[in-house]
Predicted model as a PDB file, atoms N, CA, C, CB and O in Angstrom, pLDDT in the B-factor column:
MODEL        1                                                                  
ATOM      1  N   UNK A   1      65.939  -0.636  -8.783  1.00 84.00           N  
ATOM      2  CA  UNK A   1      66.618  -1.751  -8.147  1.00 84.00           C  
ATOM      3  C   UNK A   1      67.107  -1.369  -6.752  1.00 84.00           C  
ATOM      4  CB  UNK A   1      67.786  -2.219  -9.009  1.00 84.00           C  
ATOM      5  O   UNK A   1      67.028  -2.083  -5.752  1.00 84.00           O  
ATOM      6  N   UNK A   2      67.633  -0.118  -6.831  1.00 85.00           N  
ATOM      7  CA  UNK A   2      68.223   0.534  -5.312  1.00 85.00           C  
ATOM      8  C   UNK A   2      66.883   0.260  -4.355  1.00 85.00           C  
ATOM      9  CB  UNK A   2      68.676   2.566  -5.381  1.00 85.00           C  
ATOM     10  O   UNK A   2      66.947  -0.261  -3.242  1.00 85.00           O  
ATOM     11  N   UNK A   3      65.859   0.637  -4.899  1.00 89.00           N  
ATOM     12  CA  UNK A   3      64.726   0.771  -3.957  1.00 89.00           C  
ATOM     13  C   UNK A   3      64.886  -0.314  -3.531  1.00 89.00           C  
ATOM     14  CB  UNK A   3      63.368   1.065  -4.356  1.00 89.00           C  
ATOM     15  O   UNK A   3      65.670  -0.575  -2.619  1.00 89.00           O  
ATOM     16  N   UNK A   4      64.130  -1.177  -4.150  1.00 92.00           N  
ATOM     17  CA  UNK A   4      63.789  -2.959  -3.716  1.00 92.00           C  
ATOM     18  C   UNK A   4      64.716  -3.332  -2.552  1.00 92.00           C  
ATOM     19  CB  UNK A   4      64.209  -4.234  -5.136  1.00 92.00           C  
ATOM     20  O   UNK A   4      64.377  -4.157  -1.703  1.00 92.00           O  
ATOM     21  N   UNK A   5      65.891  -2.699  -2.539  1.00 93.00           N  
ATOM     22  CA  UNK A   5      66.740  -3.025  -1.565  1.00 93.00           C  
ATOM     23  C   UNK A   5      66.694  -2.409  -0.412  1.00 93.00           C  
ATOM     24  CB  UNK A   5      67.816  -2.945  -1.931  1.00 93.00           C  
ATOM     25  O   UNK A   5      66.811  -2.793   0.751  1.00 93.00           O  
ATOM     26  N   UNK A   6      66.497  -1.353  -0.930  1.00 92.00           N  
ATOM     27  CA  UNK A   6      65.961  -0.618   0.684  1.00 92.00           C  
ATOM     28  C   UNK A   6      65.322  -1.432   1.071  1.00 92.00           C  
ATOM     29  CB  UNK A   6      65.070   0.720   0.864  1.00 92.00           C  
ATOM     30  O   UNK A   6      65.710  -2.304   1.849  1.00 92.00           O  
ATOM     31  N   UNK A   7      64.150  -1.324   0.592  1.00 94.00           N  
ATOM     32  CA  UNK A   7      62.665  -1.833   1.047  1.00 94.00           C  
ATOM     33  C   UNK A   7      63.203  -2.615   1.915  1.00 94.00           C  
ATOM     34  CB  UNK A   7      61.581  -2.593   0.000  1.00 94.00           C  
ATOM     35  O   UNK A   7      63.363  -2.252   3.081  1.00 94.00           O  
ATOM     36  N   UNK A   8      63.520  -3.666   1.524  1.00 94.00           N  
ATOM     37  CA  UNK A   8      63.856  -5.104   2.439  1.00 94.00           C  
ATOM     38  C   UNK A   8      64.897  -4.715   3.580  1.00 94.00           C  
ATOM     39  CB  UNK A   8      64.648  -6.462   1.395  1.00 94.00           C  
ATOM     40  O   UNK A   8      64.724  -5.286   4.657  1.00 94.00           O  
ATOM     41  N   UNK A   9      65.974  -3.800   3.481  1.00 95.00           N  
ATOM     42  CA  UNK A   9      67.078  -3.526   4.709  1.00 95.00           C  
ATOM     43  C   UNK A   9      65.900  -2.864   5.325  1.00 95.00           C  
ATOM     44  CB  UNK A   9      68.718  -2.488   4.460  1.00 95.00           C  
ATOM     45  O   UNK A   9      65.345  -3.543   6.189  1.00 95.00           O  
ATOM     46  N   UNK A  10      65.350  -1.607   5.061  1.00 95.00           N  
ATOM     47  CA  UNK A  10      64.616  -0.868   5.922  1.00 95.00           C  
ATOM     48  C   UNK A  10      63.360  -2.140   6.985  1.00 95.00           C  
ATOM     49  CB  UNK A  10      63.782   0.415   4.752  1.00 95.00           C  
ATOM     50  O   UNK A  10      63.290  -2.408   8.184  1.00 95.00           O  
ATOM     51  N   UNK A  11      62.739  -2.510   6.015  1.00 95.00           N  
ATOM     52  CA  UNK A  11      61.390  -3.685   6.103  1.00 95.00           C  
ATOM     53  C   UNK A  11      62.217  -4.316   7.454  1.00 95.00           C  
ATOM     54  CB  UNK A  11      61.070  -5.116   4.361  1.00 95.00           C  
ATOM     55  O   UNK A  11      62.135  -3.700   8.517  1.00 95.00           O  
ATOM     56  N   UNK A  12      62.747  -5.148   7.398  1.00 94.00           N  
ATOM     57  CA  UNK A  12      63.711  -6.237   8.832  1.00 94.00           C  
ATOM     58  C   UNK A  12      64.330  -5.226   9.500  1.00 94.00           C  
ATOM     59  CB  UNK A  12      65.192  -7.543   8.324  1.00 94.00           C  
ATOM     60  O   UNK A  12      64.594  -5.613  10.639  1.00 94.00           O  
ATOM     61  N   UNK A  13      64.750  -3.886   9.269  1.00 95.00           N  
ATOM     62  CA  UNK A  13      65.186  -2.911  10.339  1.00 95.00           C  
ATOM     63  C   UNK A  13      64.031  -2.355  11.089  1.00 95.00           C  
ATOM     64  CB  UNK A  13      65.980  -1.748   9.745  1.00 95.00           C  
ATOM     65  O   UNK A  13      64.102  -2.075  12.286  1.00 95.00           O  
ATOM     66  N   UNK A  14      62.842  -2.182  10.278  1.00 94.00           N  
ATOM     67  CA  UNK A  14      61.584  -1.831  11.469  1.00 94.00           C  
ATOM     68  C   UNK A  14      61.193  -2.712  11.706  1.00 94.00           C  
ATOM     69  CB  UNK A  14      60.421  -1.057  11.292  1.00 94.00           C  
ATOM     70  O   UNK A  14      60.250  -2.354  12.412  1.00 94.00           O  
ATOM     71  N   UNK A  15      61.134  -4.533  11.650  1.00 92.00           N  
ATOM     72  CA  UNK A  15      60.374  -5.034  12.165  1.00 92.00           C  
ATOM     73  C   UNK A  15      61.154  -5.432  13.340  1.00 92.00           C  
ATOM     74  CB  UNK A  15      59.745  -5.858  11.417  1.00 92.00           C  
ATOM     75  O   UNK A  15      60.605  -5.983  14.294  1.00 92.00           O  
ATOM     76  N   UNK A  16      62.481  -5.165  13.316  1.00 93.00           N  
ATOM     77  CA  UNK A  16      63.198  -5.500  14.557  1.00 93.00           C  
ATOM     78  C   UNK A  16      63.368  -4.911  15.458  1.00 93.00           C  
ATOM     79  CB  UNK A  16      64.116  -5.754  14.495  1.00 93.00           C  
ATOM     80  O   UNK A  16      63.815  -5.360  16.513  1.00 93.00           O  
ATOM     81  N   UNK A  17      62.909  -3.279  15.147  1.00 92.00           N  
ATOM     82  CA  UNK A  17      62.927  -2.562  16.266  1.00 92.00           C  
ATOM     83  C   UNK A  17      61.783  -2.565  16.715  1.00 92.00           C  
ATOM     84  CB  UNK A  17      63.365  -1.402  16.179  1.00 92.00           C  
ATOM     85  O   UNK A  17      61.629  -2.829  17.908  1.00 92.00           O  
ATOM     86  N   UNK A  18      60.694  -2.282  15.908  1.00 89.00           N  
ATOM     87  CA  UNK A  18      58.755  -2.786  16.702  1.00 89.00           C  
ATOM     88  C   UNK A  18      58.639  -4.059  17.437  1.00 89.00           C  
ATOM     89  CB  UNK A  18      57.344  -3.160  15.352  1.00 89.00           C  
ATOM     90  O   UNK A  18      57.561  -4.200  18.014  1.00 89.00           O  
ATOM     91  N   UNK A  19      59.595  -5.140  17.569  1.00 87.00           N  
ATOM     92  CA  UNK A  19      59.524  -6.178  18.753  1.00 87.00           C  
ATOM     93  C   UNK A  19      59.941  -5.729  19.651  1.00 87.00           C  
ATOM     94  CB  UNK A  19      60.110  -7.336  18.706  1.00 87.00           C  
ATOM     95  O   UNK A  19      59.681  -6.519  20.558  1.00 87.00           O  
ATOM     96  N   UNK A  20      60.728  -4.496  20.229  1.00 89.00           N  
ATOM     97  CA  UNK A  20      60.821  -4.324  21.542  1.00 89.00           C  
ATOM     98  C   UNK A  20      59.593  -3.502  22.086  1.00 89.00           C  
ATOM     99  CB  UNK A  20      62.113  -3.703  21.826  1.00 89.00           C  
ATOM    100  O   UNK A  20      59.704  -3.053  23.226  1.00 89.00           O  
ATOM    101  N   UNK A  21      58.358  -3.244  21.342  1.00 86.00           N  
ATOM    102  CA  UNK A  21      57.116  -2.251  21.474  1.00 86.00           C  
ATOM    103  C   UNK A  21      56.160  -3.568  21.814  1.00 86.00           C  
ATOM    104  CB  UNK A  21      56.630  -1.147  19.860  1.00 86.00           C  
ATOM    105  O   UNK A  21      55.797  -4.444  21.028  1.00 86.00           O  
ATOM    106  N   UNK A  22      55.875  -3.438  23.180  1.00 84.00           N  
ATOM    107  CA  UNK A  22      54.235  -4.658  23.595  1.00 84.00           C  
ATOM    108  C   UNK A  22      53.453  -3.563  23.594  1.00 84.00           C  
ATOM    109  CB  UNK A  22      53.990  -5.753  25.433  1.00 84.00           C  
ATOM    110  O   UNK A  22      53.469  -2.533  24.268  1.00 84.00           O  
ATOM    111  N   UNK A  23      52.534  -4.091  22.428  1.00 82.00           N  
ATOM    112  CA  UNK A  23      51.216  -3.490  22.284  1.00 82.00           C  
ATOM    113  C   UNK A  23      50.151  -4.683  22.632  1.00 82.00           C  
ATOM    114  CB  UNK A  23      51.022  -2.860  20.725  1.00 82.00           C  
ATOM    115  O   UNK A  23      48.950  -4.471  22.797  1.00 82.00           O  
ATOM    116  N   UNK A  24      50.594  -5.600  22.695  1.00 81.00           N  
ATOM    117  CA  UNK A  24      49.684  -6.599  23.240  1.00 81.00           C  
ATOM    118  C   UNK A  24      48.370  -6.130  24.348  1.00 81.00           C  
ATOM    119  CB  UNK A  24      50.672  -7.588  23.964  1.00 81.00           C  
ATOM    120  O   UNK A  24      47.164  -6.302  24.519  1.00 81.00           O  
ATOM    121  N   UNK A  25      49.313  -5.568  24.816  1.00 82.00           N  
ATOM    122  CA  UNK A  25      48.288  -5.270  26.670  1.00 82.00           C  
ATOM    123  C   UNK A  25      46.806  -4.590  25.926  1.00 82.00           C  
ATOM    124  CB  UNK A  25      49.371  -3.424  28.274  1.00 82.00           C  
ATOM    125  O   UNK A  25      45.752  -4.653  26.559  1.00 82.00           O  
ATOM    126  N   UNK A  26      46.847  -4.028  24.714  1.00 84.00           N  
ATOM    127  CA  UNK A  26      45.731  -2.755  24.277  1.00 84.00           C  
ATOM    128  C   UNK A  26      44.350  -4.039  23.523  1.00 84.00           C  
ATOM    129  CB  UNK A  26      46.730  -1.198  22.576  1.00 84.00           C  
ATOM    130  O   UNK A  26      43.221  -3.683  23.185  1.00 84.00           O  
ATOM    131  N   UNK A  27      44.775  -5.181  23.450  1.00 82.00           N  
ATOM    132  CA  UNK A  27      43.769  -5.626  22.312  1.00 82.00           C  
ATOM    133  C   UNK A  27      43.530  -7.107  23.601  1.00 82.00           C  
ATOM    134  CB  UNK A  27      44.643  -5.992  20.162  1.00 82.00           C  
ATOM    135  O   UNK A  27      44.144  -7.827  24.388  1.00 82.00           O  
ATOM    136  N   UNK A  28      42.035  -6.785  22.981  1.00 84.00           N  
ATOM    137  CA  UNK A  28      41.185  -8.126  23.884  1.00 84.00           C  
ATOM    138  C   UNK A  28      41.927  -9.528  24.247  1.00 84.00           C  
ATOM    139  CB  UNK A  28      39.845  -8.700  22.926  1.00 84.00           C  
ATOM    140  O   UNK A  28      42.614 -10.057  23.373  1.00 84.00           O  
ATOM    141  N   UNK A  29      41.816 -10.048  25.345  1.00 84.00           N  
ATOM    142  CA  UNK A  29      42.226 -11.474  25.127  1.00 84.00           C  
ATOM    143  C   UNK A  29      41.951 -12.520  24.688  1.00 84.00           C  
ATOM    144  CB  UNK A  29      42.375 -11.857  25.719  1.00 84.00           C  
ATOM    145  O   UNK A  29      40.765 -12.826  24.569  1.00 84.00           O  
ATOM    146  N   UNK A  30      43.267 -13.646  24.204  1.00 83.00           N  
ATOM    147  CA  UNK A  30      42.956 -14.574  23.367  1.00 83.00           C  
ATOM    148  C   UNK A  30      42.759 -14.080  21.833  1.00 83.00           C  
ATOM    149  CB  UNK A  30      41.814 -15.186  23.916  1.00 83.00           C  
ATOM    150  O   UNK A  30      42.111 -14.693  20.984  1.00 83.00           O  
ATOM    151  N   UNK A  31      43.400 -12.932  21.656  1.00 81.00           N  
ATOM    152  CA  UNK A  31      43.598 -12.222  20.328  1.00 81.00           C  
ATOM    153  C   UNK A  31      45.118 -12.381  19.996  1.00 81.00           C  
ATOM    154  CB  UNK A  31      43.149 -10.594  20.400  1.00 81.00           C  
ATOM    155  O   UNK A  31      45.829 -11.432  20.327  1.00 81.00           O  
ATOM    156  N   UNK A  32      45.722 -13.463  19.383  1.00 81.00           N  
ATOM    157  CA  UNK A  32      46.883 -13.282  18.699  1.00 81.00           C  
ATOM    158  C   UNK A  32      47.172 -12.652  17.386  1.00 81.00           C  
ATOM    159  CB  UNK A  32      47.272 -14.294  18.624  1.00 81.00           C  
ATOM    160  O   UNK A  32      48.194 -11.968  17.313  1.00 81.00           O  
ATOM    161  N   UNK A  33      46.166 -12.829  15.990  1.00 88.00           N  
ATOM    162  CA  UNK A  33      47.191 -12.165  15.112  1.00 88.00           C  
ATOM    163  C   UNK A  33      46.593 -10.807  14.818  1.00 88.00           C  
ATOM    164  CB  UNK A  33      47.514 -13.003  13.730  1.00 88.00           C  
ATOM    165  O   UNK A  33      46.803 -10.298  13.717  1.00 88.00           O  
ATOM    166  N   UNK A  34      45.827 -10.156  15.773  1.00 87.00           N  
ATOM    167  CA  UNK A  34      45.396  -9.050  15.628  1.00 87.00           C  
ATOM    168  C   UNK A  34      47.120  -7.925  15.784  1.00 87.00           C  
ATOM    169  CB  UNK A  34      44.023  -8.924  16.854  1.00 87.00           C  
ATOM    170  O   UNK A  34      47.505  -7.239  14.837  1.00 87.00           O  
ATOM    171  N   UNK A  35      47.597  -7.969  16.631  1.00 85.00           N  
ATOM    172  CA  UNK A  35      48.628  -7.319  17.218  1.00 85.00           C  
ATOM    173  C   UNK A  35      49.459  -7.882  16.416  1.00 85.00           C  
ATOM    174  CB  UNK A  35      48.877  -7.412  18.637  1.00 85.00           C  
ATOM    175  O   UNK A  35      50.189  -6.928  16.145  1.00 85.00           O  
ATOM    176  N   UNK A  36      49.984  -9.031  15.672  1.00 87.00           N  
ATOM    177  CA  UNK A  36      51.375  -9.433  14.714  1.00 87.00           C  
ATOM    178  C   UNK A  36      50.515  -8.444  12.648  1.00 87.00           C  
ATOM    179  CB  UNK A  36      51.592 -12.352  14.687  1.00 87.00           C  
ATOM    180  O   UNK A  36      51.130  -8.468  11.582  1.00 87.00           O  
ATOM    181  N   UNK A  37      49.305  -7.883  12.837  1.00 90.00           N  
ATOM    182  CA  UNK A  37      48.650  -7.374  11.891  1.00 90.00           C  
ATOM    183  C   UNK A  37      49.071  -6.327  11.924  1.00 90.00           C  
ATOM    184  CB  UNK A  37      47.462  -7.432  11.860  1.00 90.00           C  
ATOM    185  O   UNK A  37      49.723  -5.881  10.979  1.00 90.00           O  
ATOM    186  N   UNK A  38      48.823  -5.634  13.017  1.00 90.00           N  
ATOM    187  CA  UNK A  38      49.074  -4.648  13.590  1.00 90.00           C  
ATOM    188  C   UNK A  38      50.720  -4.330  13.344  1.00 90.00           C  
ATOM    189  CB  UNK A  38      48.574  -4.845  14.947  1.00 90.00           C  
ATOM    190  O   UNK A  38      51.106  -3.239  12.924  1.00 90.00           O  
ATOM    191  N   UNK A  39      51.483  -5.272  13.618  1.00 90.00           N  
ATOM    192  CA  UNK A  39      52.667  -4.965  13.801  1.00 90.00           C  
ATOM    193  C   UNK A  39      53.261  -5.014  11.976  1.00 90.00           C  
ATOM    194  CB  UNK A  39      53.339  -6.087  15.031  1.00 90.00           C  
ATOM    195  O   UNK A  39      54.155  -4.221  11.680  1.00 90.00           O  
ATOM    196  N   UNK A  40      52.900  -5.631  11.259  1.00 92.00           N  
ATOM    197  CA  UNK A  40      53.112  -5.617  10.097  1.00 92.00           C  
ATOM    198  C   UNK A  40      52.453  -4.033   9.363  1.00 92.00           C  
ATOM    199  CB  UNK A  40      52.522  -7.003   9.632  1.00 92.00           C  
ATOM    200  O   UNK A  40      53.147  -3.130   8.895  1.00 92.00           O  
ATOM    201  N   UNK A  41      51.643  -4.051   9.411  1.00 95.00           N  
ATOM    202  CA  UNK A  41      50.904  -2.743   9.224  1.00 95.00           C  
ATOM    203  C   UNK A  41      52.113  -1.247   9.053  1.00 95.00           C  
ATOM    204  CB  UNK A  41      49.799  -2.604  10.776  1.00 95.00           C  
ATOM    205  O   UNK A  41      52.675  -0.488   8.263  1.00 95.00           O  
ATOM    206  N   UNK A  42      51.912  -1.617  10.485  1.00 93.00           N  
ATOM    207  CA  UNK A  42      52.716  -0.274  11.071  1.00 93.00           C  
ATOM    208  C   UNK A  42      54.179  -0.783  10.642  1.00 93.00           C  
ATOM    209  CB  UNK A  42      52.544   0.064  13.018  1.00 93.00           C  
ATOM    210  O   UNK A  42      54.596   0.374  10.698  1.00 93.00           O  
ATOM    211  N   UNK A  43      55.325  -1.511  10.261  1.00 94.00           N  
ATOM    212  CA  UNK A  43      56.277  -1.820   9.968  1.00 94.00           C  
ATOM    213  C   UNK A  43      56.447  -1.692   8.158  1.00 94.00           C  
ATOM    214  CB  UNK A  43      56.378  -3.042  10.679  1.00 94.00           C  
ATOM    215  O   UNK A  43      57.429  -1.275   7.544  1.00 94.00           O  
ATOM    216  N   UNK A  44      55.402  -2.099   7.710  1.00 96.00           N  
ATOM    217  CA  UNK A  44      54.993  -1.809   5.834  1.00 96.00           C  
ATOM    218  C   UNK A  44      54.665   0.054   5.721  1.00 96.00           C  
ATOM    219  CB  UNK A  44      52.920  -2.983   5.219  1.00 96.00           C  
ATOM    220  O   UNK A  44      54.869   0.647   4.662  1.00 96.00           O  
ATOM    221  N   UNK A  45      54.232   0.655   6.766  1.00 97.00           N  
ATOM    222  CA  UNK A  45      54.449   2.461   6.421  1.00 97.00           C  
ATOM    223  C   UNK A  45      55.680   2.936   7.123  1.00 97.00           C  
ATOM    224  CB  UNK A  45      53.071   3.566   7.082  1.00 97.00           C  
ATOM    225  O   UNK A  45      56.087   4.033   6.740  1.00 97.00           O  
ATOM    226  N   UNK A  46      56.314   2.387   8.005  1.00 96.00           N  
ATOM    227  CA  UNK A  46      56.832   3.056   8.445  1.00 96.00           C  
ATOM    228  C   UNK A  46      58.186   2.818   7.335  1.00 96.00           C  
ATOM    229  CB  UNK A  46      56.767   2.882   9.895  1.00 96.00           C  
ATOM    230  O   UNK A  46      58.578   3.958   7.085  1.00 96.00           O  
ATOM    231  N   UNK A  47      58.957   1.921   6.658  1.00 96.00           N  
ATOM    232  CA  UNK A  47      59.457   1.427   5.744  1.00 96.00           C  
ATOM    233  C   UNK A  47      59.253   1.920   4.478  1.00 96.00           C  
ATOM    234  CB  UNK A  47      59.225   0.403   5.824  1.00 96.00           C  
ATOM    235  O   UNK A  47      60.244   2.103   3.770  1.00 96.00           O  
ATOM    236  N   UNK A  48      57.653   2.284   3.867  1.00 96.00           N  
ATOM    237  CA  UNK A  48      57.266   3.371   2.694  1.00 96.00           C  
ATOM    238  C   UNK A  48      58.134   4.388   3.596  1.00 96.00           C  
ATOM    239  CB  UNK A  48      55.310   3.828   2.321  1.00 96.00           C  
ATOM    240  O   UNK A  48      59.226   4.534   3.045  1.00 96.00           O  
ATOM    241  N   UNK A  49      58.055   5.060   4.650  1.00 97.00           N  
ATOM    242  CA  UNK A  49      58.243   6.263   4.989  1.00 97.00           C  
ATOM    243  C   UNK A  49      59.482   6.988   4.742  1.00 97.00           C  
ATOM    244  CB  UNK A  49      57.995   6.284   6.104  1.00 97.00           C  
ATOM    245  O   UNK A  49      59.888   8.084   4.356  1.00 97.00           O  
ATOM    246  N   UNK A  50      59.950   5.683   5.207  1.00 96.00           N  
ATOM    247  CA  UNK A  50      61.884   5.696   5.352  1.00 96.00           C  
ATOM    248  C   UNK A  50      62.934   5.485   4.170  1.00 96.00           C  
ATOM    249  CB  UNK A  50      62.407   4.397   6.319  1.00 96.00           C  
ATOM    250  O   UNK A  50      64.114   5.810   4.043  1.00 96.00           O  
ATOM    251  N   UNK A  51      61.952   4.753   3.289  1.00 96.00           N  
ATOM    252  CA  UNK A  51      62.804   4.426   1.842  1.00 96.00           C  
ATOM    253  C   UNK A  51      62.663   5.785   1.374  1.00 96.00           C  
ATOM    254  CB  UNK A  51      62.129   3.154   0.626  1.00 96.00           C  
ATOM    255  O   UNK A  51      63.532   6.652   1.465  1.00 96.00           O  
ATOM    256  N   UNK A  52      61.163   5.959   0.710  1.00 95.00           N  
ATOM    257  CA  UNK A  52      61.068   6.726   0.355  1.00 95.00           C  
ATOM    258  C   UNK A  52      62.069   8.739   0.421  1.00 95.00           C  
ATOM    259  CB  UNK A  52      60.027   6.275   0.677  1.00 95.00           C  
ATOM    260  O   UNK A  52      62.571   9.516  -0.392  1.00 95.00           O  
ATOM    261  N   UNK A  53      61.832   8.675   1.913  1.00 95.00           N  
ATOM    262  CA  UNK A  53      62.569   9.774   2.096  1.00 95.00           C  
ATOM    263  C   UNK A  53      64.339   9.484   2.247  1.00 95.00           C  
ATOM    264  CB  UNK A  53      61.902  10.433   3.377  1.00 95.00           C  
ATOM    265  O   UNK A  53      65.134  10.420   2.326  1.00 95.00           O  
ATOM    266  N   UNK A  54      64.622   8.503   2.262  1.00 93.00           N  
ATOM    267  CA  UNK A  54      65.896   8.362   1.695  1.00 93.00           C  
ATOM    268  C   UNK A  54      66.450   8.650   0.332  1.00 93.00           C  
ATOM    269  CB  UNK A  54      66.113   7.297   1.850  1.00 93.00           C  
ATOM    270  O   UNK A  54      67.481   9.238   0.005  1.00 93.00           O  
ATOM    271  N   UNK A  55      65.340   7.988  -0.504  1.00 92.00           N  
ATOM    272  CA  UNK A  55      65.656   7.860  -2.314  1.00 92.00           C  
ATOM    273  C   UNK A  55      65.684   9.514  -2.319  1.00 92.00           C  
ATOM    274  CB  UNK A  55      64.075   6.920  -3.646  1.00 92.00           C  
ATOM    275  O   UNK A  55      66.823   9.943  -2.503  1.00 92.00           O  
ATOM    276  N   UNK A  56      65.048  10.154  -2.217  1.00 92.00           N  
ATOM    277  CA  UNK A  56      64.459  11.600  -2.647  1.00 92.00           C  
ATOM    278  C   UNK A  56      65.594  12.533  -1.728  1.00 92.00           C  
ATOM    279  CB  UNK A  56      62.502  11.886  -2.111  1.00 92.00           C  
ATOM    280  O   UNK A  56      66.136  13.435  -2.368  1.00 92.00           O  
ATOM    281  N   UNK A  57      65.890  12.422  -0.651  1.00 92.00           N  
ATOM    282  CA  UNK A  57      67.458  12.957  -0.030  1.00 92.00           C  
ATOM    283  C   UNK A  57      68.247  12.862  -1.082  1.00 92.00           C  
ATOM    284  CB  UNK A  57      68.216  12.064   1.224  1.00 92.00           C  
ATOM    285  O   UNK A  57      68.639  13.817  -1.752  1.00 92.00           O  
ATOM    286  N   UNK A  58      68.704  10.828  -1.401  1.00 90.00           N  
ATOM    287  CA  UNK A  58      70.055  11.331  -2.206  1.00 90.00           C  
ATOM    288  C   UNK A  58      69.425  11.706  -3.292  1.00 90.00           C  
ATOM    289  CB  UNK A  58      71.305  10.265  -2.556  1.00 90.00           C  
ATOM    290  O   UNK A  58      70.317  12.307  -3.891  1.00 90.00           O  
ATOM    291  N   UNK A  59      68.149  11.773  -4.187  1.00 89.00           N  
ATOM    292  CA  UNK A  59      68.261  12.429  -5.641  1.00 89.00           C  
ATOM    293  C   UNK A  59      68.498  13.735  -5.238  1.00 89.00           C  
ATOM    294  CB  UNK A  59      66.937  12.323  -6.680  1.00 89.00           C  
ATOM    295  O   UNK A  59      69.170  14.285  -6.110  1.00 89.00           O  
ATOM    296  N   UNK A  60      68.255  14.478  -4.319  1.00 90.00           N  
ATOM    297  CA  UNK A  60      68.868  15.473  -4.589  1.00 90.00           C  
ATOM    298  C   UNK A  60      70.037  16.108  -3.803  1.00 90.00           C  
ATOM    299  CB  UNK A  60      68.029  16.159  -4.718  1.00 90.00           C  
ATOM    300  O   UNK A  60      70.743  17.083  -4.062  1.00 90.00           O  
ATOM    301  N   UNK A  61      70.029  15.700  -3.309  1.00 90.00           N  
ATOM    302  CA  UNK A  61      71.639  15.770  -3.240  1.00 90.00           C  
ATOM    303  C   UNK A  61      72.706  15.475  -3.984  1.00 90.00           C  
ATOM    304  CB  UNK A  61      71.996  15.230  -2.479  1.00 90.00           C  
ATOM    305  O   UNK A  61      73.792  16.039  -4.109  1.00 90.00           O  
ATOM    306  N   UNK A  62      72.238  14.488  -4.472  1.00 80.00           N  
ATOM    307  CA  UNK A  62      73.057  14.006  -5.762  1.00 80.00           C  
ATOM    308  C   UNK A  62      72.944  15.422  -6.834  1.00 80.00           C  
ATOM    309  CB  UNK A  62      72.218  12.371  -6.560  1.00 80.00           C  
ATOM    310  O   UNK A  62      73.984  15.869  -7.317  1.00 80.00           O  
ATOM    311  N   UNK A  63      72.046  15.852  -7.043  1.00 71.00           N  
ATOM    312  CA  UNK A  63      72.073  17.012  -8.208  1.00 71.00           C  
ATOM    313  C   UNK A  63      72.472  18.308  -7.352  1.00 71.00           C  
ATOM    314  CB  UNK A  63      70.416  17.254  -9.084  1.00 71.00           C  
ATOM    315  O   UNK A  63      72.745  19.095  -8.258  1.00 71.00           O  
ATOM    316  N   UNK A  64      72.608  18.785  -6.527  1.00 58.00           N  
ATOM    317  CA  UNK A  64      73.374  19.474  -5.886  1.00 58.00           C  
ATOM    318  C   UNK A  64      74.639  19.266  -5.807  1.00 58.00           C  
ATOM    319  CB  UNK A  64      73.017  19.542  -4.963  1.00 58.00           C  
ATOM    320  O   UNK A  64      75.347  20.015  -5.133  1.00 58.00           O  
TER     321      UNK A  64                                                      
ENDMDL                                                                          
END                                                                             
């Protein structure tokens, strides 16, 4: 249950910081949801990345 919650604080905490990143300029024109794909993409690992190594900090820390 803790997770699920991450997920989602972390999930809207990277997608709010990847809107100040224009990657637009890199992909052909008249290409819109290539780059909002893109931006989901990279916002869904970077979020695995961050939960994840959160949960596994406090388990052990917690047993320490």
């Amino acid at each position: 249950m803790i997770k699920a919650f991450l997920y989602i604080i972390i999930f809207v905490t990277t997608v709010w910081a990847l809107e100040s990143v224009n990657i637009t300029g890199i992909f052909k024109k008249n290409r819109y949801y290539a780059p909002r794909v893109l931006y989901l993409i990279v916002a869904m690992a970077l979020s695995y990345l961050v939960v994840n190594f959160l949960y596994d900090f406090w388990s052990v820390t917690k047993i320490v």
